[in-house]
ZAMARGU-4260 file (C-alpha; in steps of 0.2 Angstrom, whole numbers, plus 5000, padded with zeros to 4 digits):
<rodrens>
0) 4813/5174/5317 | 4809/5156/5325 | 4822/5142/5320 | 4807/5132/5310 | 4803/5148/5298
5) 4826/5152/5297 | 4824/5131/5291 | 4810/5136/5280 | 4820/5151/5271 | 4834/5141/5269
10) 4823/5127/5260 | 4818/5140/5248 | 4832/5148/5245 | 4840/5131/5241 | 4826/5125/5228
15) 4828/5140/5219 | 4846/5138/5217 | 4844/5124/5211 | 4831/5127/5199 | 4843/5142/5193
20) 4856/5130/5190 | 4845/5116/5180 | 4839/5131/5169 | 4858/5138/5164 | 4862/5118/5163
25) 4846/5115/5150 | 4851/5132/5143 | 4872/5125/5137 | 4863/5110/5131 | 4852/5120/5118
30) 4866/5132/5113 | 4877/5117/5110 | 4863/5107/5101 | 4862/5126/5090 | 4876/5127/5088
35) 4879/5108/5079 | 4866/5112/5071 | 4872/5129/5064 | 4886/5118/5059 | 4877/5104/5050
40) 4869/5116/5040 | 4883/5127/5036 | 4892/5110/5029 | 4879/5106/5019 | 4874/5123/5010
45) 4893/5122/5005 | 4891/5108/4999 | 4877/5116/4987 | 4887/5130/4982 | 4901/5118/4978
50) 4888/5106/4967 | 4881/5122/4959 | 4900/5133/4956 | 4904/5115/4946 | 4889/5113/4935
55) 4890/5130/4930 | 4908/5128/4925 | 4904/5112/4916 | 4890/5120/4907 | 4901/5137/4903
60) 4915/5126/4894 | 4900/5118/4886 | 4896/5132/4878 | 4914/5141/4875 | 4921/5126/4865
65) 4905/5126/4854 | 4905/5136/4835 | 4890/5141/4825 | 4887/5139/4807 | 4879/5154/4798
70) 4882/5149/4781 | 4887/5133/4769 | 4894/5132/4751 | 4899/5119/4741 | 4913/5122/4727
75) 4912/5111/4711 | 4924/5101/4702 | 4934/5104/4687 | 4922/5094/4676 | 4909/5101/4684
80) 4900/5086/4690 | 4901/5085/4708 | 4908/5096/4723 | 4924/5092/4729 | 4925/5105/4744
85) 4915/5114/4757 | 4915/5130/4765 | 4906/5132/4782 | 4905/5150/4786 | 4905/5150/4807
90) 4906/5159/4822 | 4908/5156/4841 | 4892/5151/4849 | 4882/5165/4855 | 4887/5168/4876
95) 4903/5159/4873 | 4920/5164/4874 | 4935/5162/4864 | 4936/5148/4853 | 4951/5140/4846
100) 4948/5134/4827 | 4964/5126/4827 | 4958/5116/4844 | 4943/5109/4831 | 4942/5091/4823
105) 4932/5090/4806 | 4923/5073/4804 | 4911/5069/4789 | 4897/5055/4785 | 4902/5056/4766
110) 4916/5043/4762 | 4926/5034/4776 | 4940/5048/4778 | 4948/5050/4793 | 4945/5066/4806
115) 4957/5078/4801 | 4961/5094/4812 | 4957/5113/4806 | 4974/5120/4805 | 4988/5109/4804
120) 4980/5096/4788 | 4979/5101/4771 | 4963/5098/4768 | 4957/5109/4780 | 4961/5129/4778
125) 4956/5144/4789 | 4951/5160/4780 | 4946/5179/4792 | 4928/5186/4786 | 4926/5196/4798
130) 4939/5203/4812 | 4942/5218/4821 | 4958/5214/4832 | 4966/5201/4821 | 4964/5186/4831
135) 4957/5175/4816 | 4977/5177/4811 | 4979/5164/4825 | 4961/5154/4820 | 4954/5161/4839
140) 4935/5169/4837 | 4935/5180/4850 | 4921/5192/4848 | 4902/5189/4840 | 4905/5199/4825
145) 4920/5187/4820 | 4917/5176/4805 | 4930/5163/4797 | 4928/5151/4783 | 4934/5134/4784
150) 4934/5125/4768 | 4936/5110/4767 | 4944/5097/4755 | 4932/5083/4754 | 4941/5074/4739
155) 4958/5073/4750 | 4950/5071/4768 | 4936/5054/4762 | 4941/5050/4745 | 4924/5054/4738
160) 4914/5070/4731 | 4896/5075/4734 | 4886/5069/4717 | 4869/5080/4713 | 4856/5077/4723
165) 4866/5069/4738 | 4867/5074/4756 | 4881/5071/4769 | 4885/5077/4788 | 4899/5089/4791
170) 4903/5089/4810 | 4914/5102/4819 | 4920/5091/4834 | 4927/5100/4849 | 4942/5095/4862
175) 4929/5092/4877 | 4916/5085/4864 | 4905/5097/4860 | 4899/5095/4841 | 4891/5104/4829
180) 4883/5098/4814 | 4876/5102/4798 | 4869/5093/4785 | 4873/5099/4767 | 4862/5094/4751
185) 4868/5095/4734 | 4856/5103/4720 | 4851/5091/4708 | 4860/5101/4692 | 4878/5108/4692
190) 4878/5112/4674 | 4889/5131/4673 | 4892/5133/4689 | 4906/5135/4698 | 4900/5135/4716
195) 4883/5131/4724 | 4873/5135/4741 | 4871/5119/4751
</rodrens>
């Protein structure tokens, strides 16, 4: 083989060797620019998941701290001209969990009475209707079928008595805030009776 062909070959052989070597550079740089990217993205689906796990607890304990009112009554007064209690028959909110009744503040629109909490105030008491595993015992709702009446004093907790015809707020305030509330209407007669729905 002449010396220009040998000089030829070996001009070749070194332009594809370095073309070899350009492509296995330009092919580090797009595994390493994946591979950031892999990253990035990885970071911020977390970071979603994270957002997403949060909310979802937020709205859970939402829910669990939350009762249900299925039925109201209103007791009347000696004289039998106004009513001086209330009972709220309630349950935990459907889908929650447990609920602690003795965890819940009772407020009113009626009078100017301060809140007072179910379980440790007079003028607040905690009856079982319905419960299979005695956990009412301890005030907690911890099954769907699990009823308990809370009567409440409205004489001792505002200073004042629902009159005939008369409506007022009862609200079943929560430790994190969440509040449920019923509105109670007196009939316009009391004459004879001893209790009255509301």
């Amino acid at each position: 083989m002449s010396e220009p062909n040998r000089r030829e070959e070996r001009a070749t052989v070194k332009r594809r060797a370095q073309s070899s070597l350009g492509s296995i550079i330009l092919l580090i740089a797009a595994l390493l620019i994946a591979a950031a990217t892999a990253g990035v993205l990885f970071e911020v689906v977390g970071g979603f998941q994270s957002d997403a796990a949060t909310a979802s607890d937020k709205s859970a304990d939402r829910v669990i701290a939350r009762t249900e009112v299925v039925g109201s009554t209103g007791h009347v007064n000696t004289t039998g001209q106004s009513i001086e209690a209330v009972t709220l028959v309630v349950k935990r909110a459907e889908g929650g969990g447990n609920m602690d009744l003795s965890d819940v503040v009772v407020g009113t629109t009626i009078g100017s009475g301060a809140d007072a909490p179910v379980g440790s105030a007079a003028e607040v008491t905690v009856t079982p209707l319905r419960d299979d595993d005695d956990s009412l015992s301890r005030d907690i709702l911890n099954d769907d079928g699990d009823r308990a009446a809370l009567r409440i004093d409205l004489a001792a907790l505002t200073g004042v008595e629902l009159q005939p015809s008369e409506s007022g707020t009862i609200r079943l305030l929560s430790p994190d805030g969440a509040t449920t509330t019923v509105r109670v209407s007196v009939p316009s007669s009391l004459n004879g009776k001893t209790t009255v729905p509301l």
